[in-house]
Short mmCIF file of the C-alpha atoms (twelve columns), coordinates in Angstrom:
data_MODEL
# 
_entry.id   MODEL 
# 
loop_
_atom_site.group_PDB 
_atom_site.id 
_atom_site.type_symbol 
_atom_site.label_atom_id 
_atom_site.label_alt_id 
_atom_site.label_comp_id 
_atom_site.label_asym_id 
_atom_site.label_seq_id 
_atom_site.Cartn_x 
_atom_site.Cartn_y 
_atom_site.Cartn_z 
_atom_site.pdbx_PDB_model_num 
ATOM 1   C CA . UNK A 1   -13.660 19.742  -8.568  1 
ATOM 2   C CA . UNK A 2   -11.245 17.230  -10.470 1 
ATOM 3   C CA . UNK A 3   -11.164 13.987  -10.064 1 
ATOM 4   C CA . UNK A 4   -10.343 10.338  -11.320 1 
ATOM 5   C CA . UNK A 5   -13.752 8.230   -12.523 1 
ATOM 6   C CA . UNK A 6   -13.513 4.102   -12.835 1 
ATOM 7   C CA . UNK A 7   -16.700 3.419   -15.309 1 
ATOM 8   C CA . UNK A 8   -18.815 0.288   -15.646 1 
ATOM 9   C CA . UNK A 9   -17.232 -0.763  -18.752 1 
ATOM 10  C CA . UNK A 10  -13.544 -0.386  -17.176 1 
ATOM 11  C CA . UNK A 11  -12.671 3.486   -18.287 1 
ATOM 12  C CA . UNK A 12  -10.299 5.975   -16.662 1 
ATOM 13  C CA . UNK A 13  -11.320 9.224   -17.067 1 
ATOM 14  C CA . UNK A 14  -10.695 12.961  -15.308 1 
ATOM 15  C CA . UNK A 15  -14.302 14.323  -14.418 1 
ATOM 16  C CA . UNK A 16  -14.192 18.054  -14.171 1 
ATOM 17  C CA . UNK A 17  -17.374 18.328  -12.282 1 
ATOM 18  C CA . UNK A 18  -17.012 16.019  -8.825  1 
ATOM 19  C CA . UNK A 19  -19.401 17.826  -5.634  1 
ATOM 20  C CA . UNK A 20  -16.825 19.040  -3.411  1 
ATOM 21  C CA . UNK A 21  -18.228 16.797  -0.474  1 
ATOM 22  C CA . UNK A 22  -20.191 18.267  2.760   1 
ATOM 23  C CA . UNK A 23  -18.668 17.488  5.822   1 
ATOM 24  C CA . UNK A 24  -20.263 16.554  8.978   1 
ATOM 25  C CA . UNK A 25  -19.310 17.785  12.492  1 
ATOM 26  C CA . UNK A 26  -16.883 14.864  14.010  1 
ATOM 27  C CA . UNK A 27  -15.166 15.724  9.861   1 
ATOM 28  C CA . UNK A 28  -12.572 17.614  8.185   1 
ATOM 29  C CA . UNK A 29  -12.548 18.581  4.871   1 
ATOM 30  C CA . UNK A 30  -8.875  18.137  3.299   1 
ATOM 31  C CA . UNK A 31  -7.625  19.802  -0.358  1 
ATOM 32  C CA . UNK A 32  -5.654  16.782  -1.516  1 
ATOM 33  C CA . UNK A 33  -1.962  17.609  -2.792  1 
ATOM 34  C CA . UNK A 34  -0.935  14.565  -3.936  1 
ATOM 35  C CA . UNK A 35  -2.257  10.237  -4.738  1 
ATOM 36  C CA . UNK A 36  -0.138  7.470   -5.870  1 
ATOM 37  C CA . UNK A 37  -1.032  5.290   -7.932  1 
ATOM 38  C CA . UNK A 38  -1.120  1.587   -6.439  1 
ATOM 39  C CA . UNK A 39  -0.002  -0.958  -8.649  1 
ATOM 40  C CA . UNK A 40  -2.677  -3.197  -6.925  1 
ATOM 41  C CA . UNK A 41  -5.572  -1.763  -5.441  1 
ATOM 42  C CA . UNK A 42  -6.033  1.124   -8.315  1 
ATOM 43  C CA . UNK A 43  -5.892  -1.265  -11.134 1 
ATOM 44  C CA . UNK A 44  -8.050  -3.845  -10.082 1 
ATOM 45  C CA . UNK A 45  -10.756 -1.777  -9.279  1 
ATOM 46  C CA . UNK A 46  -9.948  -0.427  -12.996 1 
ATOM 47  C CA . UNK A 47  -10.835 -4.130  -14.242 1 
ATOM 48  C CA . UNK A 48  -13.619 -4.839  -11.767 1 
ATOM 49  C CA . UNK A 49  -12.070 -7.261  -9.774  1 
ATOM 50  C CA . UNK A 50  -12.126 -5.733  -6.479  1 
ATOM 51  C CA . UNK A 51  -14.949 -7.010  -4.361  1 
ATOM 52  C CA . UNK A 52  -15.484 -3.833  -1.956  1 
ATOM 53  C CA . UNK A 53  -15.898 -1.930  -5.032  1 
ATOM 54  C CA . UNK A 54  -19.289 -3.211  -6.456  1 
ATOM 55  C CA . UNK A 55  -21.121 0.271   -7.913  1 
ATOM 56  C CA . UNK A 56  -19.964 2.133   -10.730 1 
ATOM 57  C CA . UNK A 57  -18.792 4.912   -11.856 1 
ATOM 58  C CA . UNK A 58  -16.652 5.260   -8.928  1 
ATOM 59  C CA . UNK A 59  -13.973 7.520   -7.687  1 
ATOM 60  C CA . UNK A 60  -10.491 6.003   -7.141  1 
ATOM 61  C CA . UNK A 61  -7.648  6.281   -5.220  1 
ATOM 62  C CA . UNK A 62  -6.743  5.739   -1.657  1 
ATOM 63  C CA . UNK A 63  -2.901  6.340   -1.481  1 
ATOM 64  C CA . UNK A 64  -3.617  10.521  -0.850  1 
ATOM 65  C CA . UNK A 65  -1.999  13.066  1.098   1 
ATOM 66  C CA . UNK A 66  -3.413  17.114  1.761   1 
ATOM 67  C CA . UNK A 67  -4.238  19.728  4.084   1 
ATOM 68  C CA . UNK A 68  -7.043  20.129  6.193   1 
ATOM 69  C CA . UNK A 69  -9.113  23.375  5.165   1 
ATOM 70  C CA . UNK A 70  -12.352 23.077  6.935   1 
ATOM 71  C CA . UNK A 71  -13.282 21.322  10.548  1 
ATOM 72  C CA . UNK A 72  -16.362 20.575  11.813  1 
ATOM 73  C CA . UNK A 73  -17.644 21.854  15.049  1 
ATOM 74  C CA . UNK A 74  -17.016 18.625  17.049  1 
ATOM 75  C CA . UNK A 75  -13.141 17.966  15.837  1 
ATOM 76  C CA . UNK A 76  -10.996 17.465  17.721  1 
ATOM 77  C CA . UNK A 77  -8.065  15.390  16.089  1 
ATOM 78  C CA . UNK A 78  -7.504  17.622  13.205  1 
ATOM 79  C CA . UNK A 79  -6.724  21.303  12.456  1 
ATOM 80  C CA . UNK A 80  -7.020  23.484  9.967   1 
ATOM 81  C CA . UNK A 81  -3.467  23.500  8.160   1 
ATOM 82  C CA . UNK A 82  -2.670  19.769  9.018   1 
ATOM 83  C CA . UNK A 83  -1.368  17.529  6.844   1 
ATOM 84  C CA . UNK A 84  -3.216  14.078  6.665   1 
ATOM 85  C CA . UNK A 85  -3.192  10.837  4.463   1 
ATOM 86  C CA . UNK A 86  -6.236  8.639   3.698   1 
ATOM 87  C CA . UNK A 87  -8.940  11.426  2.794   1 
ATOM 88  C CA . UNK A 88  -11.857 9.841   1.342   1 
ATOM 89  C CA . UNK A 89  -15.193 10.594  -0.786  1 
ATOM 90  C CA . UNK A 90  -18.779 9.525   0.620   1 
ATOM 91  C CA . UNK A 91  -20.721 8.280   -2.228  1 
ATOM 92  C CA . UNK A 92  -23.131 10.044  -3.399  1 
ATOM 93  C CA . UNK A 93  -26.061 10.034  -6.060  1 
ATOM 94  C CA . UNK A 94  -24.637 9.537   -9.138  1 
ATOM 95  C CA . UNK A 95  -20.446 8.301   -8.137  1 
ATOM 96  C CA . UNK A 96  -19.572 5.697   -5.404  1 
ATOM 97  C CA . UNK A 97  -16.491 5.734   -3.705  1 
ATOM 98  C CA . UNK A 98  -13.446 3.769   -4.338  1 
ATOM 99  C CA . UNK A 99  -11.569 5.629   -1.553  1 
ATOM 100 C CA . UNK A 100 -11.458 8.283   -3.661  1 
ATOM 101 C CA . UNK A 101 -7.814  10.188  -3.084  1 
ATOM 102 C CA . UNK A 102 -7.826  10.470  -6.839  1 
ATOM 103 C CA . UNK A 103 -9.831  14.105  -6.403  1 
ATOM 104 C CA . UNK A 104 -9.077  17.381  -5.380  1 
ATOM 105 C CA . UNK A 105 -10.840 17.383  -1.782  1 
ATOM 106 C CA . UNK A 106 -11.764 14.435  0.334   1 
ATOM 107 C CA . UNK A 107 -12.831 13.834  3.915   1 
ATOM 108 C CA . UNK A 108 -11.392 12.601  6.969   1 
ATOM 109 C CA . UNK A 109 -13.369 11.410  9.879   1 
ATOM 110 C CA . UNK A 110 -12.491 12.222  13.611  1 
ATOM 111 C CA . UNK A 111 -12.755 8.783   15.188  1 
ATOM 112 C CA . UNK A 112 -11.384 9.523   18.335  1 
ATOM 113 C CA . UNK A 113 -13.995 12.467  19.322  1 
ATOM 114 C CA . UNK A 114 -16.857 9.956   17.220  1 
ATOM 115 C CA . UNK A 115 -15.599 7.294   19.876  1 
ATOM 116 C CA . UNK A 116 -15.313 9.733   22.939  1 
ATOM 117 C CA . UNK A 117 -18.600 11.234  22.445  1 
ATOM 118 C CA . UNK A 118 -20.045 7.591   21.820  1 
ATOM 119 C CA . UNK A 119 -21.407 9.293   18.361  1 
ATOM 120 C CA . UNK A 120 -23.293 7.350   15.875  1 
ATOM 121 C CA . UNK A 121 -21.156 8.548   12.594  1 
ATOM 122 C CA . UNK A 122 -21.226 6.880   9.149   1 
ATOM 123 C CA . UNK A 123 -18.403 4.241   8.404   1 
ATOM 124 C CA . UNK A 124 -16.639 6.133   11.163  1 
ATOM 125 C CA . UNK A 125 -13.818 3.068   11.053  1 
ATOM 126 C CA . UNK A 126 -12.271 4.903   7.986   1 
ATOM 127 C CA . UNK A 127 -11.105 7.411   10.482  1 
ATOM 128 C CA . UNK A 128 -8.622  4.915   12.370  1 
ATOM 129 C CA . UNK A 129 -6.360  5.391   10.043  1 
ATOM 130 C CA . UNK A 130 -6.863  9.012   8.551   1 
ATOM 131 C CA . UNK A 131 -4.178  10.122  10.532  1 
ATOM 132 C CA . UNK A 132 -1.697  13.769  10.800  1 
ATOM 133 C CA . UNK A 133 1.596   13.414  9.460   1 
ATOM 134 C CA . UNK A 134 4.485   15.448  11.330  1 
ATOM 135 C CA . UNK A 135 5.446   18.629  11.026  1 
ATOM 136 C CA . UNK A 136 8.045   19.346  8.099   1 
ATOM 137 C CA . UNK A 137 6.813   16.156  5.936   1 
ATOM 138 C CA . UNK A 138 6.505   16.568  2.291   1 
ATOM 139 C CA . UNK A 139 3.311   15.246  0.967   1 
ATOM 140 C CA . UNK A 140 5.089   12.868  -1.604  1 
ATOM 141 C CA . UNK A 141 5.981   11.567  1.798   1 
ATOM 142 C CA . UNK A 142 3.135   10.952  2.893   1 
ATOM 143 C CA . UNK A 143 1.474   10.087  0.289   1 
ATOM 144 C CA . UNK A 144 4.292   7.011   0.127   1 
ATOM 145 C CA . UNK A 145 2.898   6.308   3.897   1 
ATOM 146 C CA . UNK A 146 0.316   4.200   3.452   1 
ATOM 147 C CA . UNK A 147 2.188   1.482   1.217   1 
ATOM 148 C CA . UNK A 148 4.661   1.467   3.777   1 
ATOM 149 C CA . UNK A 149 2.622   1.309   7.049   1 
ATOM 150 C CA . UNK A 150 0.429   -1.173  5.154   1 
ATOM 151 C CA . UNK A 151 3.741   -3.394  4.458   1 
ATOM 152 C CA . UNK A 152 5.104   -2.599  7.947   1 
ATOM 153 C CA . UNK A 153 1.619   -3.442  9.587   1 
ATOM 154 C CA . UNK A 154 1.682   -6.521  8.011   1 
ATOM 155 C CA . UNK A 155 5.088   -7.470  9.361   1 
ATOM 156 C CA . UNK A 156 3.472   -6.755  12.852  1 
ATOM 157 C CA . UNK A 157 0.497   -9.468  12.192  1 
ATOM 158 C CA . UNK A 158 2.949   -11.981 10.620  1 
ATOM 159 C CA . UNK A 159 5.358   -11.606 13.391  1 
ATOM 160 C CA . UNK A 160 8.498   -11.280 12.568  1 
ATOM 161 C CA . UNK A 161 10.789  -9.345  15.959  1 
ATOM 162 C CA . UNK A 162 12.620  -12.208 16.641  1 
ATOM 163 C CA . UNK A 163 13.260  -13.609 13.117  1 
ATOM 164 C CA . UNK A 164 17.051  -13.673 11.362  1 
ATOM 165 C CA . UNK A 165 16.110  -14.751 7.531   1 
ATOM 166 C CA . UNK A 166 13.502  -13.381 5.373   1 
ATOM 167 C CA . UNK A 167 13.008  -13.791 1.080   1 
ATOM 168 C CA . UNK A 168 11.062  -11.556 -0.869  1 
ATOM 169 C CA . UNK A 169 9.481   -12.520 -4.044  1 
ATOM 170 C CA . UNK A 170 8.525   -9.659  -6.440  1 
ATOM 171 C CA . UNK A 171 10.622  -6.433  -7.131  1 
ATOM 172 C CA . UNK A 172 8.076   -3.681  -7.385  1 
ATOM 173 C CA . UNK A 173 6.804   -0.998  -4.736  1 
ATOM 174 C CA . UNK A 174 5.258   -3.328  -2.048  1 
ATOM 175 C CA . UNK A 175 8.340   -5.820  -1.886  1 
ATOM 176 C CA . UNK A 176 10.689  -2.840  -1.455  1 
ATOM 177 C CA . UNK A 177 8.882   -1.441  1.341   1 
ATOM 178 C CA . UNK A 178 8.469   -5.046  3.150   1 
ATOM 179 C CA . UNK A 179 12.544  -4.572  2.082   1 
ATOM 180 C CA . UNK A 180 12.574  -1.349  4.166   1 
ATOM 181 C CA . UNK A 181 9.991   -2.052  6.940   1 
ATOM 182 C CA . UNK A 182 11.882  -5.705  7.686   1 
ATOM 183 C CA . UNK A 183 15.071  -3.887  8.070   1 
ATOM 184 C CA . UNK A 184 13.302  -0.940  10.175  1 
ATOM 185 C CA . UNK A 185 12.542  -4.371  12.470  1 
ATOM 186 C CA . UNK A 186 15.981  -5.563  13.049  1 
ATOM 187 C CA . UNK A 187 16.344  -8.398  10.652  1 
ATOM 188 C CA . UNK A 188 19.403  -8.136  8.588   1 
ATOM 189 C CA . UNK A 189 19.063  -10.811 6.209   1 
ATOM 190 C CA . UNK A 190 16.951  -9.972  3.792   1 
ATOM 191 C CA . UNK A 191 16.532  -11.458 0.146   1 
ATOM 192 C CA . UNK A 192 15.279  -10.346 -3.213  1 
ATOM 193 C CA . UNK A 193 14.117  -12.439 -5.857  1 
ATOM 194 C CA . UNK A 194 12.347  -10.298 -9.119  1 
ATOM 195 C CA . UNK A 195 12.190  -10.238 -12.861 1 
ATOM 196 C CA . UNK A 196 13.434  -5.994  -13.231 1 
ATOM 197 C CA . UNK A 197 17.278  -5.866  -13.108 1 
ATOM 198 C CA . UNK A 198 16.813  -1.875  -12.359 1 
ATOM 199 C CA . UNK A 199 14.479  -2.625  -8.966  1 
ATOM 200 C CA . UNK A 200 16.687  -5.607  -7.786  1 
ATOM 201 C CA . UNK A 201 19.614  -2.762  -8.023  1 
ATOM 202 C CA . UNK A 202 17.230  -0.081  -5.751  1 
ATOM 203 C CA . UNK A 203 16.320  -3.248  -3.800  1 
ATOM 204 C CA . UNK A 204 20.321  -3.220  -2.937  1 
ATOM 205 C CA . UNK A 205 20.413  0.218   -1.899  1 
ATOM 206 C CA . UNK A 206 17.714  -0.088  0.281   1 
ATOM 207 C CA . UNK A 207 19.510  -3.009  2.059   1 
ATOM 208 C CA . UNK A 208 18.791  -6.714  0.550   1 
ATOM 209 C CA . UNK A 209 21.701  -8.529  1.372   1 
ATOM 210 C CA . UNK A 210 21.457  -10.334 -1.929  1 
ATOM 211 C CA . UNK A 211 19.125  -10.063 -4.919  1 
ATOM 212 C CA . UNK A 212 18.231  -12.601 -7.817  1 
ATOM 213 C CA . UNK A 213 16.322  -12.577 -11.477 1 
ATOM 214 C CA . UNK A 214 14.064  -14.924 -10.875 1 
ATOM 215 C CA . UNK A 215 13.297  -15.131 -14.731 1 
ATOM 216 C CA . UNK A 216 16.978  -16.083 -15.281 1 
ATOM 217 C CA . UNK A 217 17.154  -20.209 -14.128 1 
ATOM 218 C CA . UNK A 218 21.066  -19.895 -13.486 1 
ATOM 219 C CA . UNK A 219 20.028  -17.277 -10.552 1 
ATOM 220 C CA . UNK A 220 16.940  -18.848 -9.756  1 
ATOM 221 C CA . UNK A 221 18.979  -22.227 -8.713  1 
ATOM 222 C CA . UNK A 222 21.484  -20.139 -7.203  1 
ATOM 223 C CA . UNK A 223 18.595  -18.574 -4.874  1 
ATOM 224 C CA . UNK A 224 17.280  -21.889 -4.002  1 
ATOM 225 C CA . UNK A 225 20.524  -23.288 -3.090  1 
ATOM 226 C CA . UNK A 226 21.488  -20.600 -0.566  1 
ATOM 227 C CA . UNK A 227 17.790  -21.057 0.608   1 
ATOM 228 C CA . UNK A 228 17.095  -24.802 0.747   1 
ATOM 229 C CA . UNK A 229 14.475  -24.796 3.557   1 
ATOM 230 C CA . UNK A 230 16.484  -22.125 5.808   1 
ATOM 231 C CA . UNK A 231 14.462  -19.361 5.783   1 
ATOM 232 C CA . UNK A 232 12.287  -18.381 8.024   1 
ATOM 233 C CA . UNK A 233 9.447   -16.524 6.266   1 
ATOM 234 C CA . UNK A 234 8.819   -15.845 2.515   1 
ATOM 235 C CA . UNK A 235 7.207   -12.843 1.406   1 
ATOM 236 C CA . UNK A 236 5.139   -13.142 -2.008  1 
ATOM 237 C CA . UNK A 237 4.253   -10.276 -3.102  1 
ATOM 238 C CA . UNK A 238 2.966   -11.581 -6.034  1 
ATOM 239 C CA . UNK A 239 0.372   -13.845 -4.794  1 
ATOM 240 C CA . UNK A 240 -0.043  -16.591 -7.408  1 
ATOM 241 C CA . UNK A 241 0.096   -20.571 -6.929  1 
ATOM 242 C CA . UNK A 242 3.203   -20.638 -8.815  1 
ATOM 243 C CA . UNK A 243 5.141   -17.913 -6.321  1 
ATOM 244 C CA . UNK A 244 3.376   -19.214 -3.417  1 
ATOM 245 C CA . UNK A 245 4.738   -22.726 -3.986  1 
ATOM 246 C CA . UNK A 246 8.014   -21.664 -4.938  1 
ATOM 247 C CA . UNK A 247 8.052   -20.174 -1.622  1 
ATOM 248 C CA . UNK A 248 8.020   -23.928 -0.032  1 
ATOM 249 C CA . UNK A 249 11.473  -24.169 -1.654  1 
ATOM 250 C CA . UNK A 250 12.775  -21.578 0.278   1 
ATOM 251 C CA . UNK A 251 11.086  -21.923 3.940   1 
ATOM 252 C CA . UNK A 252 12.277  -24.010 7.271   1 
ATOM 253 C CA . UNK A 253 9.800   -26.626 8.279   1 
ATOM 254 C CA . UNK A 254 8.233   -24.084 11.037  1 
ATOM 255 C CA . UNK A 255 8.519   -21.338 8.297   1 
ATOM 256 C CA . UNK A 256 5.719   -19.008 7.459   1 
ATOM 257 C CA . UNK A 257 4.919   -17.897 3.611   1 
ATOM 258 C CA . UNK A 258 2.983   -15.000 3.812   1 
ATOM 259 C CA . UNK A 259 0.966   -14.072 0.872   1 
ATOM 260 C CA . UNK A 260 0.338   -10.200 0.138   1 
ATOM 261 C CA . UNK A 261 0.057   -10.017 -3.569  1 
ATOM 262 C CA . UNK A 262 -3.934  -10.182 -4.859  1 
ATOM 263 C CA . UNK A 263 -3.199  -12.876 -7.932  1 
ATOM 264 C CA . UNK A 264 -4.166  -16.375 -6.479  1 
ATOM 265 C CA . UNK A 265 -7.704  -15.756 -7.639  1 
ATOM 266 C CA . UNK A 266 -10.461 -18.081 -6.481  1 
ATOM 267 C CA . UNK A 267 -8.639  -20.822 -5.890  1 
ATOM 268 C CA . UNK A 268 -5.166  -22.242 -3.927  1 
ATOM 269 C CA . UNK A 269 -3.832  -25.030 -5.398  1 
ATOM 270 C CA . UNK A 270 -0.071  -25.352 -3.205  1 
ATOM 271 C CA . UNK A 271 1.106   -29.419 -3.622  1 
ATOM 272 C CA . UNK A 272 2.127   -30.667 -0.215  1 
ATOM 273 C CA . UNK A 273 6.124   -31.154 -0.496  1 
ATOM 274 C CA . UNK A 274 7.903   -33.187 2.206   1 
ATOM 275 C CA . UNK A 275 7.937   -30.145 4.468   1 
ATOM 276 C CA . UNK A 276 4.319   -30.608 6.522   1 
ATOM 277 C CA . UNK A 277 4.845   -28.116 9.301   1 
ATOM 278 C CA . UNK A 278 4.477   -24.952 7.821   1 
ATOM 279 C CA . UNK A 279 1.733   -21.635 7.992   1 
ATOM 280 C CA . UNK A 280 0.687   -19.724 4.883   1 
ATOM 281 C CA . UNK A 281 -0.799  -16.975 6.067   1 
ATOM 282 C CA . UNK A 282 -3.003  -14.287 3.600   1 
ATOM 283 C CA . UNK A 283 -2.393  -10.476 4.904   1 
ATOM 284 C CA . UNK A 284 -3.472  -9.367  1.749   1 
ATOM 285 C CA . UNK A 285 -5.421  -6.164  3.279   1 
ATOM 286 C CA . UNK A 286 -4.512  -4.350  6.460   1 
ATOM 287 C CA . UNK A 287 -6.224  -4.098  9.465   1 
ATOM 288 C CA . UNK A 288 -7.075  -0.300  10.418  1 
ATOM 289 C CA . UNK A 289 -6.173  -1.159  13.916  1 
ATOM 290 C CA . UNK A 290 -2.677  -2.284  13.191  1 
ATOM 291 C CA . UNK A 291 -1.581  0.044   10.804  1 
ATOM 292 C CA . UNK A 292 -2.788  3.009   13.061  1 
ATOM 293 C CA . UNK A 293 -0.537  1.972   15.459  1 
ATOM 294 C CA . UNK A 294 2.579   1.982   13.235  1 
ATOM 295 C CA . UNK A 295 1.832   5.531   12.339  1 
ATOM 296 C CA . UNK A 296 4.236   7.099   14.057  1 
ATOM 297 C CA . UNK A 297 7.354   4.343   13.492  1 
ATOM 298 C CA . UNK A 298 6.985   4.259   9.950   1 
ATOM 299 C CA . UNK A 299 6.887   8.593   9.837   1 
ATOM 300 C CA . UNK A 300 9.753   8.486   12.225  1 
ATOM 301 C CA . UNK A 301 11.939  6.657   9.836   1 
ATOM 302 C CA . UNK A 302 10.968  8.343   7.268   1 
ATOM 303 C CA . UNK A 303 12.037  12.144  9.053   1 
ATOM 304 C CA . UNK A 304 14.997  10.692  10.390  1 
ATOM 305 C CA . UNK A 305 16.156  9.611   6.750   1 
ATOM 306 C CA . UNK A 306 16.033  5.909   7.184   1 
ATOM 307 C CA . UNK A 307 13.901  5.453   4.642   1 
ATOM 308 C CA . UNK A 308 14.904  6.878   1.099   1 
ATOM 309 C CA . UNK A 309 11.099  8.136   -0.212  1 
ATOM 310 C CA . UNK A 310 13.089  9.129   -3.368  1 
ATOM 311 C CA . UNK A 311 14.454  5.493   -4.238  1 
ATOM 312 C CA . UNK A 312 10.285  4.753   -4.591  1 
ATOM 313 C CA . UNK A 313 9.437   7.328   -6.449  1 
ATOM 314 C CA . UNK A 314 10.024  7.153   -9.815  1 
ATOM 315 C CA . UNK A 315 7.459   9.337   -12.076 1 
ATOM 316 C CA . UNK A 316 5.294   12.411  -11.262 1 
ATOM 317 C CA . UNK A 317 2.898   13.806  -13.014 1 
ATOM 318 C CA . UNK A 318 -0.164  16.128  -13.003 1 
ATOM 319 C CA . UNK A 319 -3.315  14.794  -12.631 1 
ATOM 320 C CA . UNK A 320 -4.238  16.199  -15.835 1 
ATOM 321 C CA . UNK A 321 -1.517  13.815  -17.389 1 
ATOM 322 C CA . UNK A 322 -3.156  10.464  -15.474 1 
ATOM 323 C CA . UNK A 323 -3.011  8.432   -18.103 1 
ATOM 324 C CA . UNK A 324 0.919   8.827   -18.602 1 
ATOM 325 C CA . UNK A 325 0.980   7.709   -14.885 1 
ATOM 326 C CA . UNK A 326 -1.064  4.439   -15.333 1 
ATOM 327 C CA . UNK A 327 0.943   3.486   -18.445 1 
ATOM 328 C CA . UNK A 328 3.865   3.862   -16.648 1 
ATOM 329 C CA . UNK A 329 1.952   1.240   -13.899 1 
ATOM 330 C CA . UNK A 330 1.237   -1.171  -16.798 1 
ATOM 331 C CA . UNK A 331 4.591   -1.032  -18.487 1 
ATOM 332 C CA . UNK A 332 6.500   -1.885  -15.695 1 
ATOM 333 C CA . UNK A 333 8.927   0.822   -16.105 1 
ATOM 334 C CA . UNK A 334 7.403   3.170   -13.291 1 
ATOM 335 C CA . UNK A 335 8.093   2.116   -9.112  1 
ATOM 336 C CA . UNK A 336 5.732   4.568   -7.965  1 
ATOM 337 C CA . UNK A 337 3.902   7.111   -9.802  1 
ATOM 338 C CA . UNK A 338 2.748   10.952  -8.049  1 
ATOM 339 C CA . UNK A 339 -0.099  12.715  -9.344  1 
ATOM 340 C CA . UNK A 340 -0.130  15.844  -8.190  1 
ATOM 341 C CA . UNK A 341 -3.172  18.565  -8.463  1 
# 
């Protein structure tokens, strides 16, 4: 089977010759229709810097959607026809897995039966969250399910029900679903601040009720004045020390800055302003447990049209044409990118 490869020496390429993987009997195999790329994840395993990553070459993706075609005998979660998100490769002798949606058939695990039957099943936690979409969802849909329950997840652990003012720093795919999911939520009052004038206008249709180029100063001041310590969490999607202190700007004194974006590196380095009662709080990667249990909110809104799946998606491709899909990534000019087999 096809498949994406990460090498050693930080290569792409499409191997033609992947094992379609054996699957065990609490385990489904699943023909994978669709992956998106993530901006993240995908391309910092590409330049080695993810640390659960640490063999290569290694299969990527992790943002896939397909139908189940084969069940084991002890299933009891999944059926043949299903469609499902998350399908994953085991490694094996000569590839290791980097999640491995990036490749024409993957495997989801039936952790509820594993669980029920008090089975003794290989990383059997991947299966909390290798879950069946509804009936009548598309798989780009899907597919564009795991950015948002990971966003909307998030939201859950930061806890946010009962707050009224929220900024966003960054403009790309993650910010606009915290954009959507915070709205999903209840809270109305929701701000933008990115460098893409095209994004900051999707940003708007998908609800903010202001945006601002953070790159431009005259906006920039403007953002901080309506801000000024009134907020009462700040999204960075971003990550680094220079958005995660430009968050104190913008943040009450009991405000929360809550860091999702993976650039702050090894080291934090936020000066202590005047403000000294606030959290910053890292929910750079989800919790299985969480974002399981947001399944079925984050498909409802989707099925009920509350969340636009087409305002996201901005390039498709065949697999075959990957690279045009990661350039996309790297130029900036793609939101999120579909490869389809």
């Amino acid at each position: 089977m096809k498949g994406l490869v990460v090498t050693e020496d930080n290569k792409l390429y499409l191997e033609e010759k992947l094992p379609i993987p054996e699957i065990g009997e609490y385990e489904a195999l699943v023909k994978n229709e669709c992956c998106m790329i993530c901006n993240g994840t995908d391309l910092g395993v590409i330049g080695g810097k993810v640390r659960e990553v640490t063999r290569y070459p290694a299969v990527l993706g992790h943002e896939d959607a397909g139908r189940v075609v084969k069940i084991g005998k002890k299933v009891t979660s999944f059926k043949v026809g299903d469609l499902v998100v998350r399908a994953g490769q085991p490694d094996n002798d000569k590839f290791s897995s980097a999640w491995g949606g990036f490749a024409e058939y993957g495997i989801v695990k039936d952790y509820k039966a594993a669980m029920a039957d008090q089975a003794d099943v290989k990383d059997i936690n991947l299966g909390i969250t290798q879950q069946v979409c509804p009936e009548g969802m598309q798989a780009e849909a899907a597919s564009m399910l795991i950015t948002l329950k990971e966003t909307y997840s998030a939201l859950k652990r930061i806890g946010v029900e009962d707050k009224k003012k929220m900024v966003i720093l960054g403009d790309g795919p993650v910010a606009l679903a915290f954009l959507s999911c915070a709205k999903l939520m209840g809270i109305q009052e929701i701000y933008v601040l990115g460098n893409h004038r095209d994004k900051l206008e999707t940003a708007e249709k998908l609800g903010a009720a202001g945006t601002f180029l953070n790159k431009d100063e005259e906006e920039k001041k403007k953002a901080s004045d309506l801000f000024d310590r009134k907020s009462d969490i700040c999204i960075d999607t971003i990550g680094s020390n220079q958005t995660i202190t430009q968050c104190l700007d913008y943040i009450k004194e009991t405000g929360t800055i809550a860091v999702y974006g993976l650039k702050s590196g090894e080291n934090l380095n936020v000066p202590l302003p005047e403000l000294r009662n606030f959290n910053i709080q890292y929910v750079q990667w989800p919790v299985p447990e969480v974002e399981a249990e947001v399944h079925k909110p984050v498909c409802d809104a989707i099925m009920d049209g509350k969340i636009d799946i087409d305002l996201f998606v901005t390039h498709r491709f065949s697999i075959d044409d990957y690279e045009k899909g990661f350039q996309a990534v790297k130029d900036r000019t793609a939101l999120k990118v579909v490869l389809n087999f």
